[in-house]
KEZAFI-575190 format. One record per residue (C-alpha): residue number from 1; z, x, y; residue in three letters. Coordinates in steps of 0.02 Angstrom, whole numbers, plus 50000, padded with zeros to 5 digits. Layout:
<palums>
   i     w     u     v  aa
 NUM     Z     X     Y ALA
...
</palums>
This chain:
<palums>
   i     w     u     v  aa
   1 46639 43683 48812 UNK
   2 46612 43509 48844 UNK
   3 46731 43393 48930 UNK
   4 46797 43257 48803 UNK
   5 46838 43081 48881 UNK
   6 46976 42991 48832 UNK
   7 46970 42778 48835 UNK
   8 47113 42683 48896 UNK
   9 47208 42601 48798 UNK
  10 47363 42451 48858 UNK
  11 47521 42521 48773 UNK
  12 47611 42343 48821 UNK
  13 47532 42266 48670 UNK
  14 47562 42412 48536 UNK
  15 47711 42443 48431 UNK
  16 47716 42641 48480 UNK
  17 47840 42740 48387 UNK
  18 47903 42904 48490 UNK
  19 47939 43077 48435 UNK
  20 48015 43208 48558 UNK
  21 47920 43387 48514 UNK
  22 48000 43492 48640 UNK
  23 48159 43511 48753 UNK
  24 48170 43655 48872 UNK
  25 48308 43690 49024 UNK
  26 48231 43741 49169 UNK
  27 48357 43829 49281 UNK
  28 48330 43859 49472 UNK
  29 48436 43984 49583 UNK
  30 48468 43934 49744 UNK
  31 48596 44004 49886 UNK
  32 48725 43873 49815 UNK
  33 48703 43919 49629 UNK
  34 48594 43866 49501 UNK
  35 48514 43707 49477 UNK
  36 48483 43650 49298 UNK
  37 48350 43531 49249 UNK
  38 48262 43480 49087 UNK
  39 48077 43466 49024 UNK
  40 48046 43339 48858 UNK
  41 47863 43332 48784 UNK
  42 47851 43174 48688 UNK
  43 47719 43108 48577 UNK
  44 47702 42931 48554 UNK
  45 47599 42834 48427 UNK
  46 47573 42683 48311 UNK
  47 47531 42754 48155 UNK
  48 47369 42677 48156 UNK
  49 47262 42779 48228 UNK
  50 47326 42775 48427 UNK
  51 47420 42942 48485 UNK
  52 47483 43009 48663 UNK
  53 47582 43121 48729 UNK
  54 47694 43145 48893 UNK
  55 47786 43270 48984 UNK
  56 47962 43215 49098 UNK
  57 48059 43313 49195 UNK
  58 48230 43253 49266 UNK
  59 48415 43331 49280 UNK
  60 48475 43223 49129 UNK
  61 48372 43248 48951 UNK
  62 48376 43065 48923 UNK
  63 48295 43027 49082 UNK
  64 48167 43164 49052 UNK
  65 48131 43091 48880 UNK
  66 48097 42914 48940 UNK
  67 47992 42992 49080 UNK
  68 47882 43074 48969 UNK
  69 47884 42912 48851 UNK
  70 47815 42857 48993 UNK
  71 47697 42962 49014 UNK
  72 47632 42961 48858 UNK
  73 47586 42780 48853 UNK
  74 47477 42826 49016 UNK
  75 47380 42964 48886 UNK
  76 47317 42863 48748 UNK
  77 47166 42875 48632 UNK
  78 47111 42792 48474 UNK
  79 47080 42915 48335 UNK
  80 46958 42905 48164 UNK
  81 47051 42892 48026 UNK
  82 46962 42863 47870 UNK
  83 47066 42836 47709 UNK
  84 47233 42901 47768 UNK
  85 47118 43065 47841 UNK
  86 47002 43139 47980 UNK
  87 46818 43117 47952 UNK
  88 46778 43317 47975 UNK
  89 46840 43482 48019 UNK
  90 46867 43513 48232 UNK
  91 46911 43654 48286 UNK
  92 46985 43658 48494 UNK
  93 47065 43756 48601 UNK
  94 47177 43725 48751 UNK
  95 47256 43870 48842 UNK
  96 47275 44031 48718 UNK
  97 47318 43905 48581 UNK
  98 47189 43858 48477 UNK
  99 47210 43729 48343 UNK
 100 47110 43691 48168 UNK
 101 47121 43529 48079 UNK
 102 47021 43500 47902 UNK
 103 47016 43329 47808 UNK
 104 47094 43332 47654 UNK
 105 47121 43250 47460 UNK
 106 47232 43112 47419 UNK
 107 47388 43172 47422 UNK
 108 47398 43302 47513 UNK
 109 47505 43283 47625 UNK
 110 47536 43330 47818 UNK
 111 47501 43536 47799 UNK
 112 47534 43576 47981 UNK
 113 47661 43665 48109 UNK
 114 47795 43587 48206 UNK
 115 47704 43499 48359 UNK
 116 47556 43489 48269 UNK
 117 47623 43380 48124 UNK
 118 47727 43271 48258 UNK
 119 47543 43211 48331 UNK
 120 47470 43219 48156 UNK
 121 47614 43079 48103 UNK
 122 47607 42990 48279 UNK
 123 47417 42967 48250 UNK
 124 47453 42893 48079 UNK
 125 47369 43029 47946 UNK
 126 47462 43079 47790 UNK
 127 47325 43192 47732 UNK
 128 47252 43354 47813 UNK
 129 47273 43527 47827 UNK
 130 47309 43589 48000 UNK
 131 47310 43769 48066 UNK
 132 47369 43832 48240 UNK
 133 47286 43997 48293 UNK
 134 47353 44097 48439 UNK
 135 47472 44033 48549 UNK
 136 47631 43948 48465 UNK
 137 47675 43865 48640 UNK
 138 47717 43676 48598 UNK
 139 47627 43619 48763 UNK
 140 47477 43685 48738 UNK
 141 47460 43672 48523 UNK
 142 47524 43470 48576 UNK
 143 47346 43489 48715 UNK
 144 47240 43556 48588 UNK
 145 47283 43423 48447 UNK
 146 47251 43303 48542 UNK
 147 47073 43364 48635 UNK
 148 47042 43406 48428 UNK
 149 47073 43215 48390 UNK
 150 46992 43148 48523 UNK
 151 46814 43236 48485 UNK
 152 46831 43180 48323 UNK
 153 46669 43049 48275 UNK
 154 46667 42911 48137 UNK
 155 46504 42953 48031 UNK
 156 46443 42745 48064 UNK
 157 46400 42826 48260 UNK
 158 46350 42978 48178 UNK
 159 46206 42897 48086 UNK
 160 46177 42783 48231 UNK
 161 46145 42930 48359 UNK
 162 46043 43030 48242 UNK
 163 45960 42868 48167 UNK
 164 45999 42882 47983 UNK
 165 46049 42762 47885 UNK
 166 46203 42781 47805 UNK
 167 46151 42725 47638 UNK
 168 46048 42881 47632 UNK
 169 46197 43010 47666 UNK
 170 46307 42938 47546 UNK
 171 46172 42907 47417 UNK
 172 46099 43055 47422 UNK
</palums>
């Protein structure tokens, strides 16, 4: 599979909304007792077509949420989105989850699981239909989602790479 790359983008000068998709204690034995800590995967996004996501890990979960706010405004990527949509299908995988996303009609709607409908909204699309195959772990559906997104293409540098004028394709 090929590697996708991902363009930075400044998060200082974006209004990025954030949405917390996981929480998870982490406890460590020692000789002394146990040692609790917390994970928080965040996804942050403007709703607009730019998405990321973050992990943080601290002994508070406030501090591991801003930490992976953080985070996530290190990870982000501008996605297609074409009349409230995705231009085509992708299908990705990332780990043993593997994640399907499908343009869809008007009014659709979000059709998608938990931390696949939290990127989904982040990026900023209100209609698609979204499947997650395999693996229901939120890190890795969150990974694939957003490798999915990111090897999505906008059909203008479609026709430009294959040398087509778009006219053509839409007039038949």
């Amino acid at each position: 599979m090929s590697k996708v790359k991902f363009s930075k983008i400044k998060a200082s000068d974006l209004e990025l909304k954030e949405k917390v998709v996981a929480i998870n204690r982490v406890v460590k034995t020692t000789k002394g007792g146990r040692a609790f800590s917390f994970s928080a995967l965040v996804v942050v996004g403007n709703e607009q077509g730019i998405v990321g996501h973050g992990l943080g890990k601290a002994k508070e979960v406030q501090e591991a949420i801003t930490k992976g706010i953080e985070d996530a405004k290190k990870n982000l990527i501008k996605v297609p989105v074409m009349k409230g949509t995705i231009p085509h299908d992708q299908l990705c995988k990332e780990g043993a989850a593997k994640v399907f996303i499908k343009p869809a009609a008007h009014g659709t709607g979000v059709i998608a699981g938990g931390s696949m409908r939290a990127v989904l909204e982040s990026v900023g699309i209100t209609d698609v239909l979204a499947k997650s195959l395999g693996s229901a772990n939120p890190h890795n559906v969150v990974k694939a989602t957003f490798k999915a997104l990111a090897m999505l293409r906008e059909p203008i540098s479609v026709s430009k790479t294959r040398s087509i004028p778009l006219k053509k394709v839409f007039n038949g």
